[in-house]
C-alpha positions as CSV (number, residue, x, y, z in Angstrom):
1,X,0.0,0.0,0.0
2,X,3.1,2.3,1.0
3,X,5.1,1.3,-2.6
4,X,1.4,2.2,-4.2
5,X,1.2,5.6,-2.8
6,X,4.9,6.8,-3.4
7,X,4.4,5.4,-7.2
8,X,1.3,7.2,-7.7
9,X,3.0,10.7,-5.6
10,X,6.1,10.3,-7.9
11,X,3.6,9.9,-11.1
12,X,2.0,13.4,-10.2
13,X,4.5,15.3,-9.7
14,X,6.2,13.9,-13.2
15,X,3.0,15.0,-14.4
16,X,2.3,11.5,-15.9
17,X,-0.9,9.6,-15.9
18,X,-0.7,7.1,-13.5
19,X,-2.8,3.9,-14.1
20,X,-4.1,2.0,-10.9
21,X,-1.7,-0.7,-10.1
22,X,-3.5,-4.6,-10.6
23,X,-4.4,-6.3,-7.7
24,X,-2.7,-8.9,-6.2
25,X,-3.7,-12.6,-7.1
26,X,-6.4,-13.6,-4.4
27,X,-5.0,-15.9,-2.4
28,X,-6.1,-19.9,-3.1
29,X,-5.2,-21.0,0.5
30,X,-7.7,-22.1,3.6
31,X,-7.4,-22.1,6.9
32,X,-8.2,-26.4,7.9
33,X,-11.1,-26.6,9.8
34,X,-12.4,-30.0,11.2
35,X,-15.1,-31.7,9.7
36,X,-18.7,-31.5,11.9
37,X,-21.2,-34.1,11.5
38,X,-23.4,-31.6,9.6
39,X,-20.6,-30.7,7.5
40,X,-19.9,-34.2,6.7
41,X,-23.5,-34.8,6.3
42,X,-23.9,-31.7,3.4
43,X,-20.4,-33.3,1.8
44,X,-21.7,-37.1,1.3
45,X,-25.4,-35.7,0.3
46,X,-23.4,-33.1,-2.4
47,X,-20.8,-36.0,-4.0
48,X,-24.0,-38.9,-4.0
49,X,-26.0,-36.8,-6.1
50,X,-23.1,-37.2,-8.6
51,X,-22.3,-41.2,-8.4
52,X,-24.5,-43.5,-10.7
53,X,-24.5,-46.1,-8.2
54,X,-24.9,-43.5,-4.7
55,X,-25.9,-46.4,-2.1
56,X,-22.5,-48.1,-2.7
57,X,-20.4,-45.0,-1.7
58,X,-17.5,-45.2,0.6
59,X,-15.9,-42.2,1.7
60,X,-12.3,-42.1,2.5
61,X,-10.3,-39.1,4.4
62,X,-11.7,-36.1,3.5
63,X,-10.0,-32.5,4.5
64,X,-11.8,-29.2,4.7
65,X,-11.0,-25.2,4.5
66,X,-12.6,-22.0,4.8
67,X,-11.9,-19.0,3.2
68,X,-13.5,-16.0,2.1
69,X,-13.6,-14.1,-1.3
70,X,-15.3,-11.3,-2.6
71,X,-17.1,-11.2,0.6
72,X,-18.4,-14.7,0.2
73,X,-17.7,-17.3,2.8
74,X,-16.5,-20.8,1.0
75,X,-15.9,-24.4,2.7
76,X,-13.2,-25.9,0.3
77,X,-13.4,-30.0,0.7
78,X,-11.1,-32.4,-0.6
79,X,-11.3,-36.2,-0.5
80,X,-11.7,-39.6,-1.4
81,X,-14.8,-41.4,-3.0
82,X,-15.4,-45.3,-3.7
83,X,-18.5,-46.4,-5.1
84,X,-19.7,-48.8,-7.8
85,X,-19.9,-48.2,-11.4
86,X,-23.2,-48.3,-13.3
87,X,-22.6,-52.4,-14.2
88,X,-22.4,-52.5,-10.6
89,X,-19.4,-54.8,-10.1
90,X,-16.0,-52.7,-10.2
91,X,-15.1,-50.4,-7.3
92,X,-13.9,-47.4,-8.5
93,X,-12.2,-44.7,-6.3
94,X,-12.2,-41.1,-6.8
95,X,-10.6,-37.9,-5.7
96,X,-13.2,-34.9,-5.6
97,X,-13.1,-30.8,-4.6
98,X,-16.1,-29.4,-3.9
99,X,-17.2,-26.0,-2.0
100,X,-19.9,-25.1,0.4
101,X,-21.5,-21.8,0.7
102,X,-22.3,-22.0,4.5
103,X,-24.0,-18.5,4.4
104,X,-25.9,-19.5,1.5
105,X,-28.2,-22.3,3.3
106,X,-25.0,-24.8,2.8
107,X,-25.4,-24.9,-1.0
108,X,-22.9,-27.2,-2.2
109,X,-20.8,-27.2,-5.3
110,X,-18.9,-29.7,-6.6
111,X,-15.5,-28.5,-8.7
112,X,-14.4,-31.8,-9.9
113,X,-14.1,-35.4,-9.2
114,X,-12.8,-38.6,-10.6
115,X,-11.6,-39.4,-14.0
116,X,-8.4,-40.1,-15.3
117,X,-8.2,-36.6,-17.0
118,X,-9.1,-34.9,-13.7
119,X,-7.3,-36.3,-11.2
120,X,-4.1,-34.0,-11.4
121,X,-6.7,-30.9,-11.8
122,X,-8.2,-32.3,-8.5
123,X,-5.0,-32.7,-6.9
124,X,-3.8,-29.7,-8.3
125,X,-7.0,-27.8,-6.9
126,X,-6.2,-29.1,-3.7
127,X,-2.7,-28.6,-3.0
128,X,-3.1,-24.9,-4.0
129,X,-5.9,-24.5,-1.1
130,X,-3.2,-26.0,1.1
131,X,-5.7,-29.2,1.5
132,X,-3.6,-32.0,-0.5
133,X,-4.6,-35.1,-0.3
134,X,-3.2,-38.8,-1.3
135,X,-5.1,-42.2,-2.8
136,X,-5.8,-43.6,0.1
C-alpha cells in the first residue's frame, strides 16, 4: 500500500498519468477446519447426487478449508470417494473438490471429481488450497 502511494505521488508530480496498479492474485489457500457431523453430512449428500451407483459410496479421508472471497464465505473440501460403477461390479475410487457456501443455506458445489483426466486438476486444486490429499 506504501510502494502504491509513493508510485502514484512520484507519477503526479512527473505530471504522468498514473494507471491503478492490478491487484494482487487472491490468495487460493484455507485455513483447515475440522469436519462436523453436519458438514460431513452436506459433503456425502453433495458427491452422491453425482455417483451413478450413490448407495455403494464409501468415503475415504476427506480435509476441509474456509476461506472467504469477494465477501463470500466458502468451505473448500477435498477427499476420497469409492462407489460402484453403473454395471455395478467394479469399485472405482475417486478424488473430488467441492465448496460449500455456508452463508448461503449450505449450497454445495462440486468443482471436480474422478476421472483419469481430472485427477491431477483435482490434486492440483487441492494442493493450491493448502488441503492435499493422497489415494488412500
Amino acid at each position: 500500500m506504501r510502494r502504491t502511494l509513493q508510485l502514484l505521488l512520484a507519477a503526479s508530480l512527473c505530471g504522468c498519468v498514473a494507471t491503478a496498479p492490478e491487484p494482487a492474485p487472491v490468495s487460493q489457500q484455507v485455513s483447515e477446519i475440522p469436519i462436523s457431523l453436519a458438514l460431513e453430512e452436506t459433503i456425502t449428500i453433495g458427491i452422491r447426487q453425482h455417483l451413478q451407483d450413490p448407495v455403494s459410496a464409501k468415503f475415504g479421508t476427506m480435509r476441509a478449508g474456509e476461506r472467504t472471497l469477494d465477501g463470500r464465505r466458502e468451505i473448500l473440501v477435498c477427499g476420497h470417494v469409492a462407489a460402484k460403477t453403473s454395471s455395478g461390479g467394479h469399485t472405482t475410487d475417486q478424488p473430488f473438490a467441492a465448496k460449500i457456501y455456508p452463508d448461503e443455506g449450505s449450497s454445495f458445489e462440486l468443482i471436480a471429481m474422478g476421472d483419469q483426466s481430472q485427477n491431477a486438476s483435482v490434486a492440483r486444486i487441492c494442493r493450491a488450497a493448502g488441503l492435499p490429499i493422497s489415494k488412500p
